[in-house]
C-alpha positions as CSV (number, residue, x, y, z in Angstrom):
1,X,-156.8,122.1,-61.5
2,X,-156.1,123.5,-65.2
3,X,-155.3,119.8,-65.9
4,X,-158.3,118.1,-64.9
5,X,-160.1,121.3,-66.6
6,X,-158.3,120.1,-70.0
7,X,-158.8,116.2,-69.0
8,X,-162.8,117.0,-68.6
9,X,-162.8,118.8,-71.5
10,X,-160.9,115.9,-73.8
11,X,-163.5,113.7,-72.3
12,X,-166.4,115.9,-72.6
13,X,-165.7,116.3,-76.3
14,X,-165.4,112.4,-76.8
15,X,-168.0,111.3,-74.8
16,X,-170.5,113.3,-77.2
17,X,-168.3,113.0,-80.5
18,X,-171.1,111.2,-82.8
19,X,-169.0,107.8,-82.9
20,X,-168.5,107.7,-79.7
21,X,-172.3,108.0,-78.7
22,X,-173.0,105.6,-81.6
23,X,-170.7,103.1,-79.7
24,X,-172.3,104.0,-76.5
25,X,-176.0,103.1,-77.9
26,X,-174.9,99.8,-79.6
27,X,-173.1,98.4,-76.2
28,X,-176.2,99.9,-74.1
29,X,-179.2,97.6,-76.2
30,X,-179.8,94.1,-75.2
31,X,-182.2,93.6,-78.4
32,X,-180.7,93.1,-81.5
33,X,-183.8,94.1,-83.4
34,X,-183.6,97.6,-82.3
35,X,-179.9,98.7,-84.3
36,X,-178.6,95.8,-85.9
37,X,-180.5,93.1,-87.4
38,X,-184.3,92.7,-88.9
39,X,-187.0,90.5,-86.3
40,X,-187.2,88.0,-88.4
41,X,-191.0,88.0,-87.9
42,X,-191.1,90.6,-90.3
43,X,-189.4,89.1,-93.0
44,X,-193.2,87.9,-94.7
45,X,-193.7,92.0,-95.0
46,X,-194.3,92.4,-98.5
47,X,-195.2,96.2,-99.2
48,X,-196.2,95.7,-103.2
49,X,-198.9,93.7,-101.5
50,X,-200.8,96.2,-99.2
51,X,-200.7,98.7,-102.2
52,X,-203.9,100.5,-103.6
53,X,-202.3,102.5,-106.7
54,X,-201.4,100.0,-109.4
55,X,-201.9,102.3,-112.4
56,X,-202.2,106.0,-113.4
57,X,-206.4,106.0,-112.8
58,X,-205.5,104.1,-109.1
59,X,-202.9,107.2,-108.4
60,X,-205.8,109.8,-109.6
61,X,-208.3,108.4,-107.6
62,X,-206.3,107.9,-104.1
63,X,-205.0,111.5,-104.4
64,X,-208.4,112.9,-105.3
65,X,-209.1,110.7,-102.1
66,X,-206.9,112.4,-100.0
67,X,-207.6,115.9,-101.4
68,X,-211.1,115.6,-100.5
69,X,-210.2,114.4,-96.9
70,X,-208.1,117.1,-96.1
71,X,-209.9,120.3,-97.8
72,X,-213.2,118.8,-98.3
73,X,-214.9,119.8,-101.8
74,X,-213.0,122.9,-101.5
75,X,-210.1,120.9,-103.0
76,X,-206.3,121.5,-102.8
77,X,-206.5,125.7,-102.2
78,X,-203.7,126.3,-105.2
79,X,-204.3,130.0,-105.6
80,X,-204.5,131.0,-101.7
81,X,-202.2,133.6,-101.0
82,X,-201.0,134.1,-97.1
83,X,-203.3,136.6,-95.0
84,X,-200.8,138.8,-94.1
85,X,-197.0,139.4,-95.1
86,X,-194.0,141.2,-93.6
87,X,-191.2,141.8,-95.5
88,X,-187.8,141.9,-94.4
89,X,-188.2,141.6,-90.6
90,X,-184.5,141.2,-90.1
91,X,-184.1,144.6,-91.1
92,X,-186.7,146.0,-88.2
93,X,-185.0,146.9,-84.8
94,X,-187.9,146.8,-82.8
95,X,-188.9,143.2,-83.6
96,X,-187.4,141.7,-80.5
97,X,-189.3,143.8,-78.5
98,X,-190.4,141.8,-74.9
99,X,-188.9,138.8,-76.5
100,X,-186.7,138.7,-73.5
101,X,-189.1,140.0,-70.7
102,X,-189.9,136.3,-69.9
103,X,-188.3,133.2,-70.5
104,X,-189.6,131.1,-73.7
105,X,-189.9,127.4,-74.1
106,X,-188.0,125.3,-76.4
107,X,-191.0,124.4,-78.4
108,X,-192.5,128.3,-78.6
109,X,-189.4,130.2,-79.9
110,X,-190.7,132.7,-82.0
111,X,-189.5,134.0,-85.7
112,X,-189.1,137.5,-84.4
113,X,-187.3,136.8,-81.1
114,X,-184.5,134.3,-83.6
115,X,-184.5,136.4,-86.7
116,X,-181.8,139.0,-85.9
117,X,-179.5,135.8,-85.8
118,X,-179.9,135.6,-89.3
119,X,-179.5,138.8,-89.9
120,X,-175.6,138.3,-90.5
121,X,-175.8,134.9,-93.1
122,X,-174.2,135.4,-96.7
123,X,-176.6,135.6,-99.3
124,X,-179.6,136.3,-97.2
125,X,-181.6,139.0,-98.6
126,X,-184.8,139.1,-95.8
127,X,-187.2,136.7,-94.1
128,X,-190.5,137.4,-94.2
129,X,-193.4,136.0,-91.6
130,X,-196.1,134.4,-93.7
131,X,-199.3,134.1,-91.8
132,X,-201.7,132.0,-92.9
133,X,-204.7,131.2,-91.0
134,X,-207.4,128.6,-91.1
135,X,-211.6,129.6,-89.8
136,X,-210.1,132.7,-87.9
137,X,-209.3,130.3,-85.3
138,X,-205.8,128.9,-86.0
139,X,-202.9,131.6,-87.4
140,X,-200.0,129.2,-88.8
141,X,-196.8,131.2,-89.7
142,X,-194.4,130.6,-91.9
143,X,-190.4,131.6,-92.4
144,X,-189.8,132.8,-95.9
145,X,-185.9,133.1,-96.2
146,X,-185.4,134.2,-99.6
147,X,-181.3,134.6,-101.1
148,X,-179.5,137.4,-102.4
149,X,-178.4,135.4,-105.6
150,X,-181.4,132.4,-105.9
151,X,-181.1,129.7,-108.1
152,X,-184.7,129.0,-108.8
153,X,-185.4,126.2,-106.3
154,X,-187.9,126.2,-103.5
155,X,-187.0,124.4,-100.4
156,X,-189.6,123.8,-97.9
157,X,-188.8,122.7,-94.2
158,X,-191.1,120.8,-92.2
159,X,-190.4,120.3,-88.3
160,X,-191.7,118.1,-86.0
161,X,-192.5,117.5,-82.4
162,X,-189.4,118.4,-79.7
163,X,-188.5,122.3,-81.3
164,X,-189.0,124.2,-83.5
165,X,-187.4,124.9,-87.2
166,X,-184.8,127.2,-85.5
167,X,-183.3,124.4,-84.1
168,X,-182.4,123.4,-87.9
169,X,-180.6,126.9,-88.0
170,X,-177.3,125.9,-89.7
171,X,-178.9,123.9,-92.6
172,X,-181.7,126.7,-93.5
173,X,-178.0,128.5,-93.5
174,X,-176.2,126.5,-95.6
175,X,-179.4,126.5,-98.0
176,X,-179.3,130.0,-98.2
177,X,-176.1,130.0,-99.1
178,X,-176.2,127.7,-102.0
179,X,-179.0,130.2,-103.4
180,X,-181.9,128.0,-102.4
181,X,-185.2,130.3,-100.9
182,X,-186.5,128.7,-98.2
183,X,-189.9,128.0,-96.7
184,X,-189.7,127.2,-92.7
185,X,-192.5,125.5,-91.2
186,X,-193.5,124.1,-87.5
187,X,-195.6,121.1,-86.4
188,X,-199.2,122.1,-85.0
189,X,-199.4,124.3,-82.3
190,X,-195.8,124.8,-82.2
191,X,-193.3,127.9,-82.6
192,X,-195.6,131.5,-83.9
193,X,-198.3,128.4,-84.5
194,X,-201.5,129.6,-82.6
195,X,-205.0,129.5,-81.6
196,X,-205.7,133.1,-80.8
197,X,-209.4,133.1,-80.3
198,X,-209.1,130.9,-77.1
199,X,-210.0,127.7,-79.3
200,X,-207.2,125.3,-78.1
201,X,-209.1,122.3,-79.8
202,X,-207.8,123.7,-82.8
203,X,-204.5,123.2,-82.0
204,X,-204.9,119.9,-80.6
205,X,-204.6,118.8,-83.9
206,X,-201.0,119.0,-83.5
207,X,-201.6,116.2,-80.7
208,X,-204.1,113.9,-82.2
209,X,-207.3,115.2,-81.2
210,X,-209.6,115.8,-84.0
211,X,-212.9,118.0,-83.0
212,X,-212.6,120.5,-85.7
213,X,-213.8,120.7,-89.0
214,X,-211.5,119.4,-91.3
215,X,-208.7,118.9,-88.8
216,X,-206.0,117.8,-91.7
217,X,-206.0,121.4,-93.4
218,X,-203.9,122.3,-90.7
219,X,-201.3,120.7,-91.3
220,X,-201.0,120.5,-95.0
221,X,-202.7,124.0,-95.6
222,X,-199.7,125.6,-95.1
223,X,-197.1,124.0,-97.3
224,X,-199.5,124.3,-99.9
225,X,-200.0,128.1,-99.2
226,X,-196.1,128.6,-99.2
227,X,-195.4,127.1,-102.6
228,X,-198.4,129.4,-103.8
229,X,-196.7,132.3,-102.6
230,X,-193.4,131.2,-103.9
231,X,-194.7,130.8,-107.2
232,X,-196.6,134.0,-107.1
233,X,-192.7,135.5,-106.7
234,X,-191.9,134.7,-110.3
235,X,-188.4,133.1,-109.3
236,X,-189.4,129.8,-108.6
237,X,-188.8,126.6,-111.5
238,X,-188.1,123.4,-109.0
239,X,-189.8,122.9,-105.3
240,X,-188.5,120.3,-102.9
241,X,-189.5,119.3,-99.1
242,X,-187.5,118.0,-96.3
243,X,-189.7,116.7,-93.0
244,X,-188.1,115.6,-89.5
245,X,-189.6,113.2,-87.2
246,X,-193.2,114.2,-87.7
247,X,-192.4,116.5,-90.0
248,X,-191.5,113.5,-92.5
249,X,-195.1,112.5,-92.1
250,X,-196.5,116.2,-93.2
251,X,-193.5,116.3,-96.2
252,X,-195.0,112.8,-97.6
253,X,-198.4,113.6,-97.4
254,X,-197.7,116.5,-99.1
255,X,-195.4,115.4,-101.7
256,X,-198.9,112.7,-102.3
257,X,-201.0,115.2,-103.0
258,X,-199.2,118.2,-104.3
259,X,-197.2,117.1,-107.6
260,X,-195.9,120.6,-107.3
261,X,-193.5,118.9,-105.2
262,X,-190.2,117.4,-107.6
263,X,-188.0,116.4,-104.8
264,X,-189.3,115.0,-100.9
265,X,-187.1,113.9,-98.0
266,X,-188.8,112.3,-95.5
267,X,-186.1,111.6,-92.4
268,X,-186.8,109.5,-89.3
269,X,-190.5,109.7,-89.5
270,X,-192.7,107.6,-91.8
271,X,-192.5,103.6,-92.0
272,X,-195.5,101.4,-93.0
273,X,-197.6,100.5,-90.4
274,X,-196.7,96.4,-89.9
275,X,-193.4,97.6,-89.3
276,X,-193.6,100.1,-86.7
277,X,-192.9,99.3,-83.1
278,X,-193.7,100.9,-79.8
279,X,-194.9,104.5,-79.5
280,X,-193.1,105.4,-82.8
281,X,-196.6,106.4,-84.9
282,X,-197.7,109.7,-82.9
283,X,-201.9,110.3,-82.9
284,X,-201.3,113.2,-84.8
285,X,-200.9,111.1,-87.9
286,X,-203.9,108.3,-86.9
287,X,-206.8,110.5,-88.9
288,X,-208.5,107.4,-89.8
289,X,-210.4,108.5,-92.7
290,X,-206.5,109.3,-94.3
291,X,-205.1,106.0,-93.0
292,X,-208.0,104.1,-94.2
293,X,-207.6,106.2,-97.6
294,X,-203.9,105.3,-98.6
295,X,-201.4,103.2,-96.6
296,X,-197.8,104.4,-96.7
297,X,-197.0,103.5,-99.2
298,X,-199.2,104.3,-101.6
299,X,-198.0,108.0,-100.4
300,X,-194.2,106.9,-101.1
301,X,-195.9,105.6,-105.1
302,X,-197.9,109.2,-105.5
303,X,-194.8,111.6,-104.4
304,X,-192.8,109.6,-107.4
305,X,-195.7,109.2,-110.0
306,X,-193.6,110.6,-112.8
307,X,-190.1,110.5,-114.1
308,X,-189.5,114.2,-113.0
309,X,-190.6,113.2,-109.5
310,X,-188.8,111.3,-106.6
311,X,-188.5,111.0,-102.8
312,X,-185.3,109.5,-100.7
313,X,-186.2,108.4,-97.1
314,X,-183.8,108.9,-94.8
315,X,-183.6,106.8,-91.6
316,X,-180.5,107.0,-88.7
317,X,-179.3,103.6,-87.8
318,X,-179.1,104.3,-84.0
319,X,-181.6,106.9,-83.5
320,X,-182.5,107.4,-79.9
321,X,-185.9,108.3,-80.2
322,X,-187.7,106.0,-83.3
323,X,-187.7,104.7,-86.4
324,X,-184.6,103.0,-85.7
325,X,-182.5,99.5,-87.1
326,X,-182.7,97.7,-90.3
327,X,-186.9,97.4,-90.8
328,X,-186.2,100.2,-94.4
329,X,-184.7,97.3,-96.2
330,X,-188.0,95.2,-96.0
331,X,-189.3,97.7,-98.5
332,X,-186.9,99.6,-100.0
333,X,-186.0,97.9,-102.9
334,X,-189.1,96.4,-103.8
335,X,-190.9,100.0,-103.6
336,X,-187.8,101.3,-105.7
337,X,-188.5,99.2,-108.2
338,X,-192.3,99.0,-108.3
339,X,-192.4,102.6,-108.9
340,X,-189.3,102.4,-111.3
341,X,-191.4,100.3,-113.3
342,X,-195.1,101.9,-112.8
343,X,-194.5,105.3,-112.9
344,X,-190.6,105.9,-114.3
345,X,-190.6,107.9,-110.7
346,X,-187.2,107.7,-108.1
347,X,-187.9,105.9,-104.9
348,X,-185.0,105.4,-102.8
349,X,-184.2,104.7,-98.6
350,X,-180.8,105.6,-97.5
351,X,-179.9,104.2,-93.7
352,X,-177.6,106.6,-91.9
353,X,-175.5,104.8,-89.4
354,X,-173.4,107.9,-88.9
355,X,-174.9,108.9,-85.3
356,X,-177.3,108.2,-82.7
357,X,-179.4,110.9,-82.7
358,X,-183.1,111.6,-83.9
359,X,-181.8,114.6,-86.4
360,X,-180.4,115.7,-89.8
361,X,-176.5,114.1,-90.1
362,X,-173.9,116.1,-92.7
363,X,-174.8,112.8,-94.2
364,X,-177.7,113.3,-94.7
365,X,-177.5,116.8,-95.7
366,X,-174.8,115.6,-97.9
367,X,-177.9,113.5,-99.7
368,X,-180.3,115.8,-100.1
369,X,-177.7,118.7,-101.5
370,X,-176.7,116.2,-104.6
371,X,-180.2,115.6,-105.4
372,X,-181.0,119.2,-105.0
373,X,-178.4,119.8,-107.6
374,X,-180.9,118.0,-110.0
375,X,-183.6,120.8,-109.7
376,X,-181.1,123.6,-109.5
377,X,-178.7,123.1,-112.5
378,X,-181.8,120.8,-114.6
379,X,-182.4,122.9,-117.6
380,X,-186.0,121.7,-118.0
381,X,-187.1,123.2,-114.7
């Protein structure tokens, strides 16, 4: 018995070893298109072409574009401050109170019933719930991890569908660690996310249901309302943003419209529009009067519009869930070098072939700590 125990244990560990599963996707697809070569119907994809932004007044105009969609003539709300703060909620032993009196969903986990987890993480000097809400109908909170010892840089963390940013645990971590504060964020609807008031159309937003005023403010609202706060802390020279899955989609609006933003990483999430397949672009992100306002890449040109700005796309090879295959090499290059040449800006797509799975790699983390080296030990910021 103890060796079949240590048999199903050596195969348990190999079967979901990352290469292994990798292996195990590649054998399992019959199309080609979907891992390892380009549909060549999509070779006549030229993303230079379905631009809007060829200049400095083309890249004022579609941001002040999207602005308006998104906050109306209210504009980008730079000097909103969250509606409530608590400091230091680690520290408070009745925070967990009835977090374990029922059982709670994978999508609904809850900064207060996680944070004592944290509690233990070098460098960590608090996390505080940010609460931001939007028509006293939708409350949107945000994780504030701030270090002991920070180094200036503001990372913010966007999730997506499937979780929530707890899942991301052990890079917020490692973050902390290397001195970074950082700024935790869930999709619509998901995590503390909530419409209080017994308004759920409000957060149908997170789904692609748009029957509220302004639906886009709340999802960009608050990032926006984070790096405020940040800012307002006095500690703050550099800001980046990382976005999974959908997340990627809120982290390159953002980075469009906010040029707050130095450094974005959108991973396994946003791919022009003649190249996506499937069910891959979620209603969420089909606001037509945003879509009709800038295509993709326009976005990828206003997040790099300067030589102090850039973004790196990250895409997984084998990813189970979307966004998969070769299809970031139709535009990569030519986008890297458009923008090199319009705006001085960094565009750059790095494909991930390390693992199968719709998540962050330690190759990709290994990406975006290198290039966050260039905020934290650049002088200028």
């Amino acid at each position: 018995m103890g060796v079949l125990f240590v048999v199903a244990s050596i195969f348990s560990v190999f079967y979901y070893w990352d290469p292994t599963r990798t292996f195990i996707k590649r054998w399992q697809e019959p199309d080609p298109y979907i891992f390892e070569a380009i549909d060549p119907t999509l070779f006549a994809y030229d993303p230079v072409t379905s631009l809007s932004v060829h200049g400095d007044d083309d890249i004022h105009r579609v941001r002040h574009q999207l602005i308006s969609i998104v906050w109306g003539e209210e504009g980008i709300p730079f000097h909103r401050m969250p509606n409530k703060t608590r400091l230091s909620i680690q520290s408070d032993p009745g925070i967990t109170a009835g977090c374990h009196d029922v059982e709670i969903p994978h999508t609904r986990r809850r900064l207060h019933c996680e944070v004592h987890g944290y509690a233990h993480w070098s460098n960590l000097a608090g996390v505080d719930d940010l609460t931001v809400s939007i028509d006293n109908e939708y409350t949107s909170s945000i994780g504030y991890f701030r270090p002991q010892d920070p180094n200036g840089v503001l990372v913010l963390y966007q999730h997506g569908y499937a979780g929530t940013y707890h899942d991301q645990h052990r890079i917020i971590e490692r973050l902390i660690s290397d001195g970074y504060t950082v700024a935790a964020l869930n999709h619509v609807s998901y995590g503390d996310n909530r419409c209080p008031d017994g308004r759920p159309e409000y957060c149908y937003v997170g789904w692609g249901t748009f029957q509220v005023p302004l639906p886009m403010r709340l999802h960009f609202t608050p990032p926006v309302v984070a790096i405020n706060y940040a800012l307002s802390q006095g500690h703050v020279r550099g800001i980046a943003m990382i976005g999974l899955s959908a997340g990627a989609w809120v982290t390159a609006v953002t980075a469009a419209v906010d040029t707050r933003v130095d450094i974005s990483f959108p991973i396994a999430g946003v791919m022009p529009k003649p190249l996506v397949r499937g069910n891959e672009w979620p209603k969420a992100e089909r606001y037509e009067p945003l879509i009709n306002a800038a295509s993709f890449p326009d976005l990828y040109v206003l997040a790099s519009d300067s030589p102090k700005r850039r973004q790196t796309q990250i895409f997984n090879q084998y990813d189970r869930c979307c966004y998969s295959g070769l299809r970031p090499l139709l535009f990569a290059d030519s986008l890297k070098t458009f923008i090199g040449h319009l705006t001085g800006g960094v565009f750059n797509v790095v494909i991930d072939e390390s693992h199968p799975r719709h998540k962050i790699s330690r190759r990709a983390l290994a990406v975006i700590a290198d290039e966050l080296r260039l905020l934290s030990e650049d002088p200028k910021n």
